[in-house]
matplotlib code that plots the C-alpha trace (Angstrom):
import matplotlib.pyplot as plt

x = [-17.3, -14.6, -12.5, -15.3, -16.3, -12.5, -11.3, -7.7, -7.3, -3.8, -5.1, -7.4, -7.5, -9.6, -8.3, -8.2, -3.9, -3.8, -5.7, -3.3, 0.1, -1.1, -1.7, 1.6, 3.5, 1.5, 2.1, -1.8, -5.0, -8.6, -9.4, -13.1, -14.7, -17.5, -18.8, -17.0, -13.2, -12.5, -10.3, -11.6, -15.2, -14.5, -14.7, -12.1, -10.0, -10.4, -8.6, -6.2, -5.5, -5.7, -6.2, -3.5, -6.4, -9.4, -12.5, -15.5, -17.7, -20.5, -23.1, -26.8, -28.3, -28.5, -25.1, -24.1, -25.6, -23.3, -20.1, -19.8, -16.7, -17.0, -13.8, -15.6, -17.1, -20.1, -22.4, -25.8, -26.2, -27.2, -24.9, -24.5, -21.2, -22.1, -22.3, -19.8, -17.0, -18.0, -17.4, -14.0, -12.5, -13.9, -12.4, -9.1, -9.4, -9.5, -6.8, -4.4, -5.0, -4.3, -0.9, 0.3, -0.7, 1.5, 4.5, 7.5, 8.8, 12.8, 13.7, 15.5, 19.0, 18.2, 17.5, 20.2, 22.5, 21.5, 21.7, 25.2, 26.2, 25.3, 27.0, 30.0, 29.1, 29.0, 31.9, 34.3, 33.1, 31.4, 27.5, 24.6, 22.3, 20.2, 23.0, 24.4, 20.6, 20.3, 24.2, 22.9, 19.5, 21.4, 24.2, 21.1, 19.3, 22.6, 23.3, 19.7, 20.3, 18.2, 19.4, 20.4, 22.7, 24.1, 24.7, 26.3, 28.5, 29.8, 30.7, 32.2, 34.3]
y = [-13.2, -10.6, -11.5, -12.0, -8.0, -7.5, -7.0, -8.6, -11.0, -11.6, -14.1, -16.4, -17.7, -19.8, -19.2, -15.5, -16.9, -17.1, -13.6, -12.3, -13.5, -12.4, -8.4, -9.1, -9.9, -6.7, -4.4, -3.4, -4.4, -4.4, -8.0, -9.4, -12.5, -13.8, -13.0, -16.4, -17.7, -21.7, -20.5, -17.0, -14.8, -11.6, -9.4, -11.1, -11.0, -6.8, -6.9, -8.9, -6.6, -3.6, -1.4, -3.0, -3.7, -2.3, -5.2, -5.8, -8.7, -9.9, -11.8, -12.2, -9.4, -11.0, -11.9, -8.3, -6.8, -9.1, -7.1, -4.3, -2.6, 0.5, 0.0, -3.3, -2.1, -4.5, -5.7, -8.1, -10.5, -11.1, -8.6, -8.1, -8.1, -3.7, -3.3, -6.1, -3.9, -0.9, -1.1, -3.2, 0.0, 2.4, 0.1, -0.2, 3.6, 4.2, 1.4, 3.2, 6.9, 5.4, 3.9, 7.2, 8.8, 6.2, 7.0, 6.4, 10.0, 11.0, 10.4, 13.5, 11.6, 10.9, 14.6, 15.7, 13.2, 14.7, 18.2, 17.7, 15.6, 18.9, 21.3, 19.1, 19.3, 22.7, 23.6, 21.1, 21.4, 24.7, 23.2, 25.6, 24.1, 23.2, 21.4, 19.8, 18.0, 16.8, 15.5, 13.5, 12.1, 11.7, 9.5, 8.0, 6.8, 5.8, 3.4, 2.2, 3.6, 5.7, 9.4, 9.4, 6.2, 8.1, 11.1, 8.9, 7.6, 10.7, 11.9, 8.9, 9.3]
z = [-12.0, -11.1, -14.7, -16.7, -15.8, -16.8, -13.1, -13.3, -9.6, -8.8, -6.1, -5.3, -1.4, 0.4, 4.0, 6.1, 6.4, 2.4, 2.4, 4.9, 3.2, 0.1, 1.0, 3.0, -0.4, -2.4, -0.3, 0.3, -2.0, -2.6, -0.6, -1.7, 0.1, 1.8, 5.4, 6.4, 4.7, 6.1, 9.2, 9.9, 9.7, 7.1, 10.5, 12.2, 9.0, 8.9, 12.8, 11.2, 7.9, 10.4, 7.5, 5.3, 2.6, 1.9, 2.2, 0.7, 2.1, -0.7, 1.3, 2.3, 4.3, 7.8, 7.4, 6.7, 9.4, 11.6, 11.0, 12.7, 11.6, 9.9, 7.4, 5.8, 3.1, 2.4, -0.8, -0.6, -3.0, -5.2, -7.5, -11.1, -13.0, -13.2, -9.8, -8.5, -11.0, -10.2, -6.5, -6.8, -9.1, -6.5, -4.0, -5.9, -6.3, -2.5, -1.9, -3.9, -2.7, 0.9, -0.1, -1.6, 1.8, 3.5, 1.7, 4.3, 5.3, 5.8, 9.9, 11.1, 10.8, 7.4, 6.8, 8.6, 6.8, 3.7, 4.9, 5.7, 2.5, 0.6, 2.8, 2.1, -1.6, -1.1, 0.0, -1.9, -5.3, -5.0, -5.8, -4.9, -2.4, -5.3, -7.9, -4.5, -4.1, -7.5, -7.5, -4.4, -6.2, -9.7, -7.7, -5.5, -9.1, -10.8, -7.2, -6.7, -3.4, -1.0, -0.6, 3.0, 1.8, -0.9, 1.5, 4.3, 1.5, 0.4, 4.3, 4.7, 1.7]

ax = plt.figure().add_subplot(projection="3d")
ax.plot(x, y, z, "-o")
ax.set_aspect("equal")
plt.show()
């Protein structure tokens, strides 16, 4: 149903383990399924994502109204293709505003890494603070290496 409303799946799984290894492998995801999977109930398998997914159960009302968890989002059936779309792109929507909020931050030794590899900058080759940052990103691109490893590898040189 989800492919022929143009919804692209990357994968299909029949147990909460498949559902699990799959958002492992993506990263995060927009997870759709039915209040039960063959090892695992759909409220069980939102401990398990512990907000690595976003969920939406599609089942009967009294099934619904088992599963408590405010995170799973929840649809009765049945569900046309419209409405069945339209909450997967919302969901997808939502899915991908939360991974942009958990982009990895700098630790304060990478900072400080960083900091230093542009005073060093700095002083030997005479860089502003700004030209000494984008010397360290340019190198960082050029390496396919993350800017405090480019920094530690110009102290260390």
């Amino acid at each position: 149903m989800l492919e022929r409303a143009g919804v692209p799946v990357r994968f299909r799984c029949r147990s909460g383990a498949e559902v699990l290894r799959a958002v492992k492998t993506m990263g995060s995801g927009a997870v759709i399924c039915g209040h039960k999977l063959t090892d695992m109930s759909a409220q069980r398998l939102a401990h398990e994502l512990n907000g690595q997914a976003k969920l939406l159960v599609l089942a009967k009302q009294n099934q619904l109204d088992m599963i408590d968890d405010p995170d799973v989002f929840k649809l009765q059936i049945p569900i046309s293709s419209g409405e069945l779309r339209g909450s997967v792109s919302i969901l997808i929507q939502l899915d991908e505003i939360s991974a942009r909020s958990h982009i990895p931050q700098r630790t304060e030794e990478e900072k400080h890494v960083i900091e230093k590899a542009k005073e060093l900058l700095m002083e030997s080759r005479g860089f502003s603070e700004e030209q000494a940052h984008r010397y360290l990103q340019k190198r960082s691109m050029e390496t396919g290496m993350k800017l405090a490893d480019t920094a530690r590898q110009i102290l260390d040189i």
